[in-house]
C-alpha positions as CSV (number, residue, x, y, z in Angstrom):
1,X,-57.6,27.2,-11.9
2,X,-54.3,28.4,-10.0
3,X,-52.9,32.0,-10.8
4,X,-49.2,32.4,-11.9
5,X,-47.5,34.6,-9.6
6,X,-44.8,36.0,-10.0
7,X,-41.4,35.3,-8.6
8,X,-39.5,37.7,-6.5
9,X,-35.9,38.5,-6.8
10,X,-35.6,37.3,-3.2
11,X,-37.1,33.8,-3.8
12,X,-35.5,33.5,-6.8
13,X,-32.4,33.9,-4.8
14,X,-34.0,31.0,-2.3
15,X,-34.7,28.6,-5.5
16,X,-31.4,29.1,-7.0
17,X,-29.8,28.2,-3.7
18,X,-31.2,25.5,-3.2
19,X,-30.6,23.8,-6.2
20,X,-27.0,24.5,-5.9
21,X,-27.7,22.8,-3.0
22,X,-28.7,19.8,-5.1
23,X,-26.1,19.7,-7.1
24,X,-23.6,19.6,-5.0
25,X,-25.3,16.8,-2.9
26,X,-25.4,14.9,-5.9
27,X,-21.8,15.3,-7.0
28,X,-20.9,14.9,-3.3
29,X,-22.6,11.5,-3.6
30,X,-21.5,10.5,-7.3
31,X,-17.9,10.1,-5.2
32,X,-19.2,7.1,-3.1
33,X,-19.3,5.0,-6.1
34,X,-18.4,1.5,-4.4
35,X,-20.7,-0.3,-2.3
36,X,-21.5,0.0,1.7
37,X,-23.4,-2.1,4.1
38,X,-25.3,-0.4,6.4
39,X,-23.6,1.3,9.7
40,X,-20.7,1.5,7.8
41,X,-19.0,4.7,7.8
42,X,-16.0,6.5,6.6
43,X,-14.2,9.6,7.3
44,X,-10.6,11.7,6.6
45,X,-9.1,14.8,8.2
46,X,-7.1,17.3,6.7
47,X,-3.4,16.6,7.3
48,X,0.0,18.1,7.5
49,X,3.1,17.1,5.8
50,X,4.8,14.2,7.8
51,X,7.9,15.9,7.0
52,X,9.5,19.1,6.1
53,X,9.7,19.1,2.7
54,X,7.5,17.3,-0.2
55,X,8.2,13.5,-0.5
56,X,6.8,10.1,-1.4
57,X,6.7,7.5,1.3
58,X,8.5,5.0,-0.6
59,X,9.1,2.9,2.0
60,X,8.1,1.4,6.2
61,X,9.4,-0.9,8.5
62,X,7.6,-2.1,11.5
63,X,10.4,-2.1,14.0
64,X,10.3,-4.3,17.4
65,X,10.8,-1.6,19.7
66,X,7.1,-0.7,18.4
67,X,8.3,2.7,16.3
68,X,7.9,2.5,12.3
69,X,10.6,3.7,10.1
70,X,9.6,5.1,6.8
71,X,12.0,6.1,4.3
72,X,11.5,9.1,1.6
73,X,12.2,10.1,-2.0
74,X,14.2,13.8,-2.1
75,X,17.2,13.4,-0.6
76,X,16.0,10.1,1.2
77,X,15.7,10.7,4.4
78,X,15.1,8.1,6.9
79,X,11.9,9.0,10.0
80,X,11.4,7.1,12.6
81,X,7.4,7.7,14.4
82,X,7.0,6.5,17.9
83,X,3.3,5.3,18.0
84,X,3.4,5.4,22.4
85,X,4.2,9.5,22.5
86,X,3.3,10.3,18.9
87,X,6.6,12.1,18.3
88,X,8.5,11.8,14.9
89,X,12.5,12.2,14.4
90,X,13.7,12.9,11.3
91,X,17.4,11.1,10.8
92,X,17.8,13.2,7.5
93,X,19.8,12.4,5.0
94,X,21.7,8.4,6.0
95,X,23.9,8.1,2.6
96,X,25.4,11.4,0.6
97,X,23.9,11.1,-3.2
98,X,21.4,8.3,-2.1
99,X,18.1,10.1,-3.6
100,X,16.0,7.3,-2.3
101,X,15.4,4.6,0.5
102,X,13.8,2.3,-1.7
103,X,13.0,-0.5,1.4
104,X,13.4,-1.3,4.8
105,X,13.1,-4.3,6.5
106,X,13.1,-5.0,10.1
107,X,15.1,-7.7,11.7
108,X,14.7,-10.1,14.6
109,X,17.2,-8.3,16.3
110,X,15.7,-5.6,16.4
111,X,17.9,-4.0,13.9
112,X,16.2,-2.2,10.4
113,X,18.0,-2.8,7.2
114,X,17.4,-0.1,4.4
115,X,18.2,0.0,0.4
116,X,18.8,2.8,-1.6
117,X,19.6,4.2,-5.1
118,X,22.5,5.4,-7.1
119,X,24.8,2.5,-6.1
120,X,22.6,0.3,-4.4
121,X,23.8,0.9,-0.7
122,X,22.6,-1.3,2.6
123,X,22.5,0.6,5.6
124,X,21.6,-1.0,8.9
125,X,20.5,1.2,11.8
126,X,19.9,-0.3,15.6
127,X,18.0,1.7,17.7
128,X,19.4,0.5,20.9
129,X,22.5,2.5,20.0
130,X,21.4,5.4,17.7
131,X,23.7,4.6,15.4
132,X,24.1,3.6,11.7
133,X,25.9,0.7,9.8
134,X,26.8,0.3,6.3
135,X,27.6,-2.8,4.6
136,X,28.2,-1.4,1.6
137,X,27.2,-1.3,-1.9
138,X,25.4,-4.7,-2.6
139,X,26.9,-5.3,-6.2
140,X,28.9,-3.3,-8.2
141,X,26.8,-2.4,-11.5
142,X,23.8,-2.5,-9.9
143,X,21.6,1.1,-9.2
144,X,18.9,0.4,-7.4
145,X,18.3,-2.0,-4.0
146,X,14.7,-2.6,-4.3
147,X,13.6,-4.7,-1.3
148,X,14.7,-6.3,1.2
149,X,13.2,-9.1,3.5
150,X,14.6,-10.6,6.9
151,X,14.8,-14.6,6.9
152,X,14.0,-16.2,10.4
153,X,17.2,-16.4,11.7
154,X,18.2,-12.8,10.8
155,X,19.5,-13.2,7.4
156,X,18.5,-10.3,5.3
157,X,17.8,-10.7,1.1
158,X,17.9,-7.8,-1.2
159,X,16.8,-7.3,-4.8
160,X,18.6,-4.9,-7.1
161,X,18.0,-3.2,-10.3
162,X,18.4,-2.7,-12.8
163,X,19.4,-6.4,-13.6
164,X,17.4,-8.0,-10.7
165,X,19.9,-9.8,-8.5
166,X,19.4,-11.1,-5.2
167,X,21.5,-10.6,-2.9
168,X,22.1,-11.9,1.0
169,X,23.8,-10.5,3.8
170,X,24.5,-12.1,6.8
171,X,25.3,-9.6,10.0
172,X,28.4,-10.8,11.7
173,X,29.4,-13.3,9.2
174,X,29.5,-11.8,5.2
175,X,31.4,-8.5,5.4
176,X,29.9,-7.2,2.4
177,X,26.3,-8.6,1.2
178,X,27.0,-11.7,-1.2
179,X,25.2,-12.4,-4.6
180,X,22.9,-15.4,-4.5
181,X,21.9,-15.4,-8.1
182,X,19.9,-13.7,-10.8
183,X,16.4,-16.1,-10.7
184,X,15.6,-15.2,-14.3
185,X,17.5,-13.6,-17.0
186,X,16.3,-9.9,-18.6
187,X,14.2,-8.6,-15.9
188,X,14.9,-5.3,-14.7
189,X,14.4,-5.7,-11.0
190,X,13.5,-8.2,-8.0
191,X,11.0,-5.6,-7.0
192,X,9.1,-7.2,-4.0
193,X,10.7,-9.9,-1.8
194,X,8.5,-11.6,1.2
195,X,8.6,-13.8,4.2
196,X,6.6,-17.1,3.9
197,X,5.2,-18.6,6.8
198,X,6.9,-21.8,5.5
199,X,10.3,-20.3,6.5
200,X,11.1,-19.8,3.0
201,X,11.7,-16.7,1.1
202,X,9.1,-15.2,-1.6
203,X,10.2,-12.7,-4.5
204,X,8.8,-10.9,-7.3
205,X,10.4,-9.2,-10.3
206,X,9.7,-6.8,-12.8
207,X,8.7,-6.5,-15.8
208,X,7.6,-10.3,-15.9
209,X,6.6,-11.0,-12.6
210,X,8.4,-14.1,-12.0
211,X,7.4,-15.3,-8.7
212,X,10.3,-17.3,-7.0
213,X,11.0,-18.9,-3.8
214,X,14.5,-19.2,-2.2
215,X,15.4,-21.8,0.5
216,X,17.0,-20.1,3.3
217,X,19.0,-23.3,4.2
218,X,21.0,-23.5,1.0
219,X,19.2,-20.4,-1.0
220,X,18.3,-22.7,-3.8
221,X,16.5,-20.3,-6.3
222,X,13.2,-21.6,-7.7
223,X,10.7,-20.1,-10.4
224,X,6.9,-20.8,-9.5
225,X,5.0,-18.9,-12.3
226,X,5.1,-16.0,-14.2
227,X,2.3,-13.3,-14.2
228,X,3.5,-11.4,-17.2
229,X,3.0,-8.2,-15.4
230,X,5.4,-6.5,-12.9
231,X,5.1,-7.7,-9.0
232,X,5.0,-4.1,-7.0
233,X,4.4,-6.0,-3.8
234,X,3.9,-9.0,-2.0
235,X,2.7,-10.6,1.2
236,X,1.9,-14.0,2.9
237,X,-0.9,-15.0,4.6
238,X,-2.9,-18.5,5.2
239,X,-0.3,-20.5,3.3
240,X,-0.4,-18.4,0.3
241,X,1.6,-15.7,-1.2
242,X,-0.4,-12.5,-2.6
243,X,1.3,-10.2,-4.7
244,X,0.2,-6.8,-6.2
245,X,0.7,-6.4,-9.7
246,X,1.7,-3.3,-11.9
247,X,-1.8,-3.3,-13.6
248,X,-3.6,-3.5,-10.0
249,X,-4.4,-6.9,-9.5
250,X,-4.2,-8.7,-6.6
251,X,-2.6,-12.6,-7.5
252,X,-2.7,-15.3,-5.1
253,X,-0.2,-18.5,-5.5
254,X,0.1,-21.8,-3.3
255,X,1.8,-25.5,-4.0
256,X,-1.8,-26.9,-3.9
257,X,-4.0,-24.8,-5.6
258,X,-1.4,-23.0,-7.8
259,X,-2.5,-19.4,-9.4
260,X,-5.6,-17.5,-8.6
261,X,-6.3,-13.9,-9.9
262,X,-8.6,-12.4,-7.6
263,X,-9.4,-9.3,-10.0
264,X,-8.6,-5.6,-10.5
265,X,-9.3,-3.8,-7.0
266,X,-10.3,-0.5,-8.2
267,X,-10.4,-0.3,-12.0
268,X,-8.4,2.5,-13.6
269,X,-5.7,2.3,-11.2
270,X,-2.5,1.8,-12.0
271,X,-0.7,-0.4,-9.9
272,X,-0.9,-1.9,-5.9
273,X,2.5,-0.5,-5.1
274,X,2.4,-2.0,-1.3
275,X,0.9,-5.2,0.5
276,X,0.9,-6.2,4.5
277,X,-0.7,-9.0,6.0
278,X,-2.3,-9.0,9.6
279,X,-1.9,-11.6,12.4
280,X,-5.2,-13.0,11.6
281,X,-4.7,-13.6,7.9
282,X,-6.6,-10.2,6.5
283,X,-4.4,-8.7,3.4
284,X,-4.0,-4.6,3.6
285,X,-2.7,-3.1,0.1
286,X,-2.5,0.4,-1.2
287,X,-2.6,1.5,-4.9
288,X,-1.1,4.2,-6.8
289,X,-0.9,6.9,-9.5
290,X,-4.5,7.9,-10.1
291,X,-6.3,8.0,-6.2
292,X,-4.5,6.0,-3.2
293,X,-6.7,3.3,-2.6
294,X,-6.7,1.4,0.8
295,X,-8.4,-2.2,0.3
296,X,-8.2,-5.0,2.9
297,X,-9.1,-8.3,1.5
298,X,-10.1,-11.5,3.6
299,X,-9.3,-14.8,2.1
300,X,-11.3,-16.5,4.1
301,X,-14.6,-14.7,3.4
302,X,-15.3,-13.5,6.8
303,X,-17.2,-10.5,6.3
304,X,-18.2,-8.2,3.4
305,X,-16.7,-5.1,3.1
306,X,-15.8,-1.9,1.0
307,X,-13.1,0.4,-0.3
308,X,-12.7,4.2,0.2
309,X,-10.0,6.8,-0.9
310,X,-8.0,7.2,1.7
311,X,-6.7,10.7,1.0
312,X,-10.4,12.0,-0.2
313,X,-10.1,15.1,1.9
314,X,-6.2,15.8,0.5
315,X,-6.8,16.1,-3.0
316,X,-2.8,16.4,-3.7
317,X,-2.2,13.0,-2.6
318,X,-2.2,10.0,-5.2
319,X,-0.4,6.9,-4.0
320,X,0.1,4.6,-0.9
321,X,3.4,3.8,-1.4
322,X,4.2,2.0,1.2
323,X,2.0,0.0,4.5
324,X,3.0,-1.4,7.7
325,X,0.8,-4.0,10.3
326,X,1.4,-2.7,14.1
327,X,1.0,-5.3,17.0
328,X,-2.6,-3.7,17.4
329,X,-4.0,-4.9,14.2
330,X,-4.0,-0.9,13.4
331,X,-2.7,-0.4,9.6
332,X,0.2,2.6,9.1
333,X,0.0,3.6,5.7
334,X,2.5,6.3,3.7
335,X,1.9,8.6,1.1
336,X,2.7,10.4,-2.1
337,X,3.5,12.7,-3.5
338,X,4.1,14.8,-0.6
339,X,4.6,12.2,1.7
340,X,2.1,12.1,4.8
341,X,1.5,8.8,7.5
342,X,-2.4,8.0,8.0
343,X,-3.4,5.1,10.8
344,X,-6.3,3.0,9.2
345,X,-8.6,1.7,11.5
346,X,-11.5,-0.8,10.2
347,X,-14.8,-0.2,10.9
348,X,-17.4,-3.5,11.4
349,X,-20.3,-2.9,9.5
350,X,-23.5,-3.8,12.1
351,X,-24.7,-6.7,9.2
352,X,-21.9,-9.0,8.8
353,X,-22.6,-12.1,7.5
354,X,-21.4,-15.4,9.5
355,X,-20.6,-17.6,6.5
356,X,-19.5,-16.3,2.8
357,X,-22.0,-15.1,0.2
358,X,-23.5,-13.2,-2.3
359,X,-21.8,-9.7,-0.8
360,X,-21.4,-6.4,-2.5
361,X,-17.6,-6.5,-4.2
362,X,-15.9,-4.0,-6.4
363,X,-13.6,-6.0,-9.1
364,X,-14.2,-9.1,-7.9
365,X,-12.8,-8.8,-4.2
366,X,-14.8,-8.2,-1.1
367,X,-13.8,-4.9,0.6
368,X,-14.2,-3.4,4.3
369,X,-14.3,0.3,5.2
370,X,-11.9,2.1,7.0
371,X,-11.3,5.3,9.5
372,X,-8.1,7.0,8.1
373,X,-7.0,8.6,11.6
374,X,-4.3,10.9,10.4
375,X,-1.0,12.5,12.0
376,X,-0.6,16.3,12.2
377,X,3.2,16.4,11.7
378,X,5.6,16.6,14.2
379,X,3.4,16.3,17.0
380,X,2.2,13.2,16.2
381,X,-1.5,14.8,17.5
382,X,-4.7,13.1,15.9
């Protein structure tokens, strides 16, 4: 029969250490609580502040000349990041009193139109020139322009709070943007406004969610459902529109097969506050409040794939307010609450499946991983 021995201070020490060890592994792990195929991996870097002060990313443009605009709470400054030389430039301040830049929208001219608050102000920058134009204050009474989307044939359409108008503007032709309509009475906002591939125009408002469509030709306002829960965002892709709802969910809609929810993406979020669609039909989104979520979503079924936190290593950080597609596929996010851009890069896992099937999901959508590849400030270094 074995002797007890007794244990020395020293491996005592040894034993303690080692389960602190254990513990942490363990609560290390208990954070990767969604599914992962194997040879999927996912990492973040500790970032800088994109700019010089603390600021949501409220909103991004992705701008033909290749750069991305981004526009900030505080003060509401207006940063444009060249992707080719990594080097940012920090416009400042475009309107005196305007706290926020709401939403930018780039334009087939190559011109980006933004939307502010307190007074509801369009701005219009062209990069050829430098230089800034402003249309004005879309409607008098109105506080807040909320989005903005760019028709086909350059046409831009606003939404305003807080008694969700929508409003058009036509460079070189309306001198001041011109009021299209309210598309239904006693909601607070058109808060997400998208291009079909249909050539029409999609928008969402808040509280509601009354998804509309206007015809560009004669902008004919039409209501196609109601969600009964705030649109944050919306997107188009495969002859659908997807929008992000205020209680997380991601919503498809289509004249054929009408209203599908696809689920909750992360439960206990509290809202997808930004959508973006690639060329090859793959829905990015970001959620907000409570852990800035990146998800991609596939709706044809391609592959199975996962979820991450895309600001793990930057515990400060707790929304994806706002997401841009570049020409590359590559996915520009922005942050909050201290207002940081990260370059999402999917990662294949090595088993993909060839058809649809029974795939890990987390509520109800299939996910992908990602590489966050993130910006160190004015340098633009990775």
């Amino acid at each position: 029969m074995g002797r007890l021995r007794r244990i020395g201070p020293l491996a005592f020490g040894s034993i303690l250490a080692l389960l602190f060890a254990s513990i942490s592994l363990l609560a290390y792990a208990s954070q990767l609580v969604f599914p992962r195929l194997p040879g999927s991996t996912m990492s973040v870097d500790v970032d800088q502040n994109l700019i010089d002060v603390d600021a949501d990313v409220h909103s991004m443009a992705m701008g033909s000349d290749g750069r991305i605009y981004l526009g900030t709470s505080y003060q509401g400054y207006f940063i444009i990041y060249d992707p080719s030389n990594g080097t940012f430039t920090n416009k400042r301040q475009v309107l005196p009193g305007g706290t926020i830049i709401y939403a930018l929208a780039s334009s087939p001219d190559g011109s980006i139109y933004g939307g502010t608050n307190n007074a509801a102000y369009l701005f219009r920058y062209l990069p050829a020139s430098d230089s800034f134009e402003f249309p004005g204050q879309v409607l008098p009474g109105e506080r807040d322009l909320r989005s903005l989307v760019s028709a086909a044939d350059g046409t831009i359409y606003g939404g305003t709070g807080p008694n969700a108008h929508l409003i058009r503007y036509k460079p070189g032709i309306d001198a001041t943007p011109i009021d299209v309509g309210v598309p239904m009475l006693g909601e607070e906002s058109v808060s997400a406004l998208t291009a079909g591939q249909d050539g029409m125009i999609y928008g969402g408002t808040s509280p509601s969610g009354v998804l509309f469509s206007v015809n560009p030709q004669n902008n004919a306002i039409t209501v196609l459902d109601t969600f009964n829960v705030g649109i944050n965002a919306l997107a188009s892709s495969q002859g659908k529109v997807f929008a992000g709802t205020a209680d997380d969910r991601l919503i498809s809609f289509s004249y054929t097969s009408g209203r599908e929810d696809l689920g909750q993406i992360v439960p206990g979020q509290t809202g997808i506050l930004s959508l973006g669609a690639t060329s090859d039909g793959k829905i990015f989104g970001g959620t907000a409040f409570r852990g800035a979520y990146v998800f991609e979503y596939d709706p044809l079924g391609r592959y199975a794939t996962s979820v991450m936190k895309v600001t793990k290593a930057s515990s400060s950080e707790s929304s994806i307010g706002a997401l841009v597609v570049a020409g590359s596929g590559s996915v520009y996010v922005g942050t909050g609450p201290r207002g940081r851009l990260l370059k999402i890069t999917s990662v294949t896992p090595q088993a993909t499946p060839t058809a649809p099937g029974p795939t890990p999901t987390v509520g109800n959508l299939p996910f992908r991983v990602y590489f966050p590849h993130v910006l160190n400030g004015y340098n633009g270094t990775w």
